[in-house]
N, C-alpha and C positions, 0 to 999 in steps of 0.2 A: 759317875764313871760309866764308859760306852763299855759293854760285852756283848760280843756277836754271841750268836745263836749255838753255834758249834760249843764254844767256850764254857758257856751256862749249862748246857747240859751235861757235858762231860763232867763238871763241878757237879750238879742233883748226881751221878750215876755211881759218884762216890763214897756219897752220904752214907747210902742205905744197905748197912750188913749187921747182920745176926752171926754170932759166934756161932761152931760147931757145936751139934751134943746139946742146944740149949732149951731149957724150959719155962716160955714165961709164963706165971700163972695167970688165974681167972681177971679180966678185967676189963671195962668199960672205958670208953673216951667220950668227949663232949662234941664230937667231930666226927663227920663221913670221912672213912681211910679209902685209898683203893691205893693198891701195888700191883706194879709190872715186877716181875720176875726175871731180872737176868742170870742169873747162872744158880745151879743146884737147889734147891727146892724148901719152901715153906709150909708145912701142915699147920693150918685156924681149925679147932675146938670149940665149934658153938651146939653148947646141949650135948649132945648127946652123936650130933653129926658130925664127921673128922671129914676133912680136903685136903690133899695134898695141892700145891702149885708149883708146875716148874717152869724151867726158863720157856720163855715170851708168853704167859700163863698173867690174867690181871686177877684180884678180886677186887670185892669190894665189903666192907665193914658199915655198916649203919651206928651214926651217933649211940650210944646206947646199950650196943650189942657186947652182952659178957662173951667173952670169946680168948681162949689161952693161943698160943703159937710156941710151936713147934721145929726146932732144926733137928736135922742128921747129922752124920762125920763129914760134911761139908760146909755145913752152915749158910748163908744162903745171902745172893745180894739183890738188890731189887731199889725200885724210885717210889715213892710214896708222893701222895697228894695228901691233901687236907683242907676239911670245908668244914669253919663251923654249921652246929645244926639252926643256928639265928639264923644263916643265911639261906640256909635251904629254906626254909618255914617262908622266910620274907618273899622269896624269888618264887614261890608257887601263888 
């Protein structure tokens, strides 16, 4: 099935929300994250370091990385990517 460009994206842009007030704890993925930030803000907890990110703000997570996330009384939307770290490994 054909979906324009427009279309698909609007669908990713819906995906990606964190409730407000929310806590995830400590934890690790088998995959590079990176988020765009559209509206109200996400703080990542790696170590010892806190980040806030707000809207048009990306980061990025490495396969690996213990890392908790963080919303406020807004809770926060954003597009997420994902790469496993096979591929990264293969592609360098």
């Amino acid at each position: 099935m054909a979906v324009d460009r427009a279309e698909f994206e609007s669908d990713l842009q819906r995906e990606g929300k964190i409730e407000p007030n929310m806590h995830r704890a400590s934890r690790a993925h088998e995959f590079d994250a990176r988020l765009f930030v559209f509206e109200s803000s996400i703080t990542l907890v790696v170590s010892a370091d806190r980040c806030a990110y707000r809207p048009s703000a990306t980061c990025h997570v490495p396969a690996g990385t213990t890392h908790e996330e963080q919303t406020e009384t807004d809770g926060v939307r954003y597009l997420a990517g994902r790469r496993l770290a096979a591929k990264i490994a293969a592609a360098e």
